[in-house]
C-alpha positions as CSV (number, residue, x, y, z in Angstrom):
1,X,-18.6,18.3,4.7
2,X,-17.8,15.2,6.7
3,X,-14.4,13.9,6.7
4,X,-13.3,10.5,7.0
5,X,-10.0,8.9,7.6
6,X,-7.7,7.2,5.2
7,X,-5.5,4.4,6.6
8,X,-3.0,2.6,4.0
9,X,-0.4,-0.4,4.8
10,X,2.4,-0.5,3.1
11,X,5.4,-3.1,3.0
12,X,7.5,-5.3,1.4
13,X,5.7,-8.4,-0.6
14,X,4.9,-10.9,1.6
15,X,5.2,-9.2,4.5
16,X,1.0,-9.3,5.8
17,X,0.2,-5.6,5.2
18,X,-2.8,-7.4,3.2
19,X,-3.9,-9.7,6.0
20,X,-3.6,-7.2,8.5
21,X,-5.7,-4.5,6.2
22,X,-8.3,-7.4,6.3
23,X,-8.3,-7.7,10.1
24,X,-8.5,-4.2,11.0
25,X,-11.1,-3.4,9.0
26,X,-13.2,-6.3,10.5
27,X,-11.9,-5.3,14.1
28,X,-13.0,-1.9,13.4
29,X,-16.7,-2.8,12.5
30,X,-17.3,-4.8,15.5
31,X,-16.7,-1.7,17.5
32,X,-19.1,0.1,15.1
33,X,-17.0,1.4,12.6
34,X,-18.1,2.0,9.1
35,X,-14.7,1.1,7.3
36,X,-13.9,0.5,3.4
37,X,-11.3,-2.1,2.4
38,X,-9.6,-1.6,-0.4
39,X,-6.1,-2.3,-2.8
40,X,-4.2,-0.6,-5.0
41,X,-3.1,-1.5,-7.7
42,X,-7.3,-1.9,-7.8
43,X,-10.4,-0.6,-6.0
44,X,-12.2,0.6,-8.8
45,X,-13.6,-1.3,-11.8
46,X,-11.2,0.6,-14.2
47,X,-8.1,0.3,-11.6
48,X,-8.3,-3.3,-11.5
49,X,-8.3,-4.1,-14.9
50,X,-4.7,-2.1,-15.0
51,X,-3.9,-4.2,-12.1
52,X,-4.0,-7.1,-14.3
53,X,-2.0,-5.6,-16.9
54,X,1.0,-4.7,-14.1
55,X,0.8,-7.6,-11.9
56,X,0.7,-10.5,-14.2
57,X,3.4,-11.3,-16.8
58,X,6.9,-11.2,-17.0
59,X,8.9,-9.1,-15.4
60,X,10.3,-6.8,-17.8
61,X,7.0,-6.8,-19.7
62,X,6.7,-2.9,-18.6
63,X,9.8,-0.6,-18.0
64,X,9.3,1.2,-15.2
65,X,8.5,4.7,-16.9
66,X,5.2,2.8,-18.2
67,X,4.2,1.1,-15.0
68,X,4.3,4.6,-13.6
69,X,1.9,5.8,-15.8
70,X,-0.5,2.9,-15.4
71,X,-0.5,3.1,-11.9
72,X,-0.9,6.8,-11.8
73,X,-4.0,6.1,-13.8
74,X,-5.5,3.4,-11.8
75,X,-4.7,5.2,-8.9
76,X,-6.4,8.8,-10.4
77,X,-9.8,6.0,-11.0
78,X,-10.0,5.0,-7.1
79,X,-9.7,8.2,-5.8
80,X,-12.4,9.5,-7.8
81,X,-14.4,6.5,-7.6
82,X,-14.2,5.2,-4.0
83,X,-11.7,6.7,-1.9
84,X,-13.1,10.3,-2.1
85,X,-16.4,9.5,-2.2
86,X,-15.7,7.1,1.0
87,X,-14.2,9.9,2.9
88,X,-16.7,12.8,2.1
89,X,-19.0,10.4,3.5
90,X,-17.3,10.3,6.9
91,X,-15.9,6.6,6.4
92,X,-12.1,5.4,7.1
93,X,-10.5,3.7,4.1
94,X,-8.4,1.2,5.0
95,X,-6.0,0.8,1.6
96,X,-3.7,-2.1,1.0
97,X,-1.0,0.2,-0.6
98,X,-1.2,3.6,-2.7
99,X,1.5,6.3,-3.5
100,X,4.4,5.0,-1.0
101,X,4.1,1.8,-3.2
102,X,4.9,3.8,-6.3
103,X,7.4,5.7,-4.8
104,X,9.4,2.3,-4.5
105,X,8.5,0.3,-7.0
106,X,8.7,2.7,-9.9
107,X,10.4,6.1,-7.9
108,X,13.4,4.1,-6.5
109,X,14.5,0.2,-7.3
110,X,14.1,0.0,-11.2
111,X,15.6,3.4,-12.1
112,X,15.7,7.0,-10.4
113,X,12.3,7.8,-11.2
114,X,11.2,9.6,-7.6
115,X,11.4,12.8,-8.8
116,X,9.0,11.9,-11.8
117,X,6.7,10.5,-9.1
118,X,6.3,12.9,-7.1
119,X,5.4,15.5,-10.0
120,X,2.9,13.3,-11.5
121,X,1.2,12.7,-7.5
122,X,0.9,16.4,-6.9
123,X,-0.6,16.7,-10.4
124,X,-2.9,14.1,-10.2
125,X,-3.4,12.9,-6.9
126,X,-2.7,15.3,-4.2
127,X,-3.6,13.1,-1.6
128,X,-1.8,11.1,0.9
129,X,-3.2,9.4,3.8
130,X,-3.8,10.3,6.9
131,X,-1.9,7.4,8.5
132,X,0.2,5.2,7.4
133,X,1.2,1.5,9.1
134,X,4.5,-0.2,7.3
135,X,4.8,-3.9,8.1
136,X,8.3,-4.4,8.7
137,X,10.3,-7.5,7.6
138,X,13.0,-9.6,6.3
139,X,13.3,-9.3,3.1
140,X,14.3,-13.0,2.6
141,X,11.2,-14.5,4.9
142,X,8.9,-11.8,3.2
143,X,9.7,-13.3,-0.3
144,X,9.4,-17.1,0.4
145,X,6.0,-16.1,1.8
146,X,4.7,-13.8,-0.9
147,X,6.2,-17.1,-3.5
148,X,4.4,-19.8,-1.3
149,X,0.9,-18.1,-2.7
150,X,1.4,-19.4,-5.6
151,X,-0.6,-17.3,-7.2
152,X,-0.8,-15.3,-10.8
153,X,0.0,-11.8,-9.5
154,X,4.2,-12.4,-9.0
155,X,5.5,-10.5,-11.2
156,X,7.4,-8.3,-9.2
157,X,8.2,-11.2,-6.8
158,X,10.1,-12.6,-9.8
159,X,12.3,-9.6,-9.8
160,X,13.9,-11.4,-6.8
161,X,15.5,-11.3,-3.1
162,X,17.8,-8.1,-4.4
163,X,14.7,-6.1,-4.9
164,X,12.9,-7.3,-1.9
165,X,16.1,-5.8,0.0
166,X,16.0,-2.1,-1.8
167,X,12.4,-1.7,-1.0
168,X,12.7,-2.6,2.7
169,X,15.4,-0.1,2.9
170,X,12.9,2.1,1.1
171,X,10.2,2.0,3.4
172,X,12.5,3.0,6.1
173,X,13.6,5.8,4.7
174,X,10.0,7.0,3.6
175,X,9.0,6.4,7.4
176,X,11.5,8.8,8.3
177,X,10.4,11.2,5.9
178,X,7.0,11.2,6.6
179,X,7.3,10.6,10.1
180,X,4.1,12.6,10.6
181,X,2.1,9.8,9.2
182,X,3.8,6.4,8.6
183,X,4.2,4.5,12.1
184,X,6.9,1.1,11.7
185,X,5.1,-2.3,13.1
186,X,7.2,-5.2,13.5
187,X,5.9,-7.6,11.1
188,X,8.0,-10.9,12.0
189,X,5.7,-11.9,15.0
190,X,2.9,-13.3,15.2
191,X,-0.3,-12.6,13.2
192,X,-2.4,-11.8,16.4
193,X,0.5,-10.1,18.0
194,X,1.3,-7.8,14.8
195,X,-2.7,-7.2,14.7
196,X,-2.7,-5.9,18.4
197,X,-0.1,-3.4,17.8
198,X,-1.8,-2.3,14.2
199,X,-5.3,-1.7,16.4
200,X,-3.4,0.1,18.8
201,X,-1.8,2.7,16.5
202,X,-4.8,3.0,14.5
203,X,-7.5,3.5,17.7
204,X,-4.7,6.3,19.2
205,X,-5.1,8.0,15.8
206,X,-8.6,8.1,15.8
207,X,-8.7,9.2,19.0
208,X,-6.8,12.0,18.4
């Protein structure tokens, strides 16, 4: 069976993981790439329906125990629906977050959860990606840009700056972990100058 590769960003909110998603995968087609963009929460008809229910609201509509369980679920839906069906057909998916994301959000700032995580990844996920690019920021600038959207899907943007700092810290520490696969890009440039250094990264790996 063909095997594709599976690219995810990961990163604080605001921090232009989901930009730079966008602009690789358009990069990678006009070299003659077949990539498939994609989100999580989301990807799937099923998934982004629970990405409504976890996105939008207040912030202490879900405790974190519950959100884990909803994103497990969406997550389970677009691996079965696009990601592995993507990748058995030779394609890279490029994913605006998946199971790092969880790790933080649920696994480490709102309660010691990582543990329960992990066991409820290897049971129904088993899959991590083959490379993963975190967009590094300030937490500070990464908020005021993920709040100048202005859009519906804040809710964990209104758990505020103090968040914004665990997570980074997070990130970090999961790069160092999985220093196999995650590769740190300085996020507090330049949009064109980030997106060189994300092309880069990803073309060595492919070429590898």
């Amino acid at each position: 069976m063909t095997t594709g590769t599976f690219i995810s960003f990961e990163g604080i909110d605001g921090s232009g993981k989901s930009t730079q998603a966008s602009m690789l995968a358009d990069h990678l087609q006009r070299i003659g790439y077949d990539p498939v963009l994609t989100r999580e929460p989301g990807g799937s008809p099923g998934a982004e329906e629970i990405r409504a229910l976890v996105l939008q609201g207040d912030p202490d509509r879900w405790s974190a125990e519950t959100e884990l369980l909803l994103f497990t679920a969406a997550r389970r839906d677009h691996l079965e629906r696009l990601i592995q069906p993507a990748l058995a057909q030779g394609k890279i998916v490029i994913c605006d977050r998946f199971a790092d994301s969880t790790r933080m959000y649920q696994g480490l700032s709102r309660g010691d959860l990582r543990s329960t995580v992990d066991a409820l990844h290897d049971l129904m996920i088993r899959r991590e990606p083959d490379l993963t690019l975190l967009i590094d920021m300030d937490p500070t600038e990464g908020l005021a840009r993920a709040r100048s959207r202005q859009g519906i899907e804040e809710r964990f943007e209104d758990f505020g700056t103090d968040l914004q700092i665990q997570m980074r810290a997070g990130f970090l520490d999961l790069a160092q972990e999985f220093s196999d696969r995650f590769r740190v890009i300085d996020g507090a440039r330049a949009i064109d100058q980030v997106a060189r250094d994300v092309t880069a990264t990803v073309i060595k790996h492919l070429q590898t």
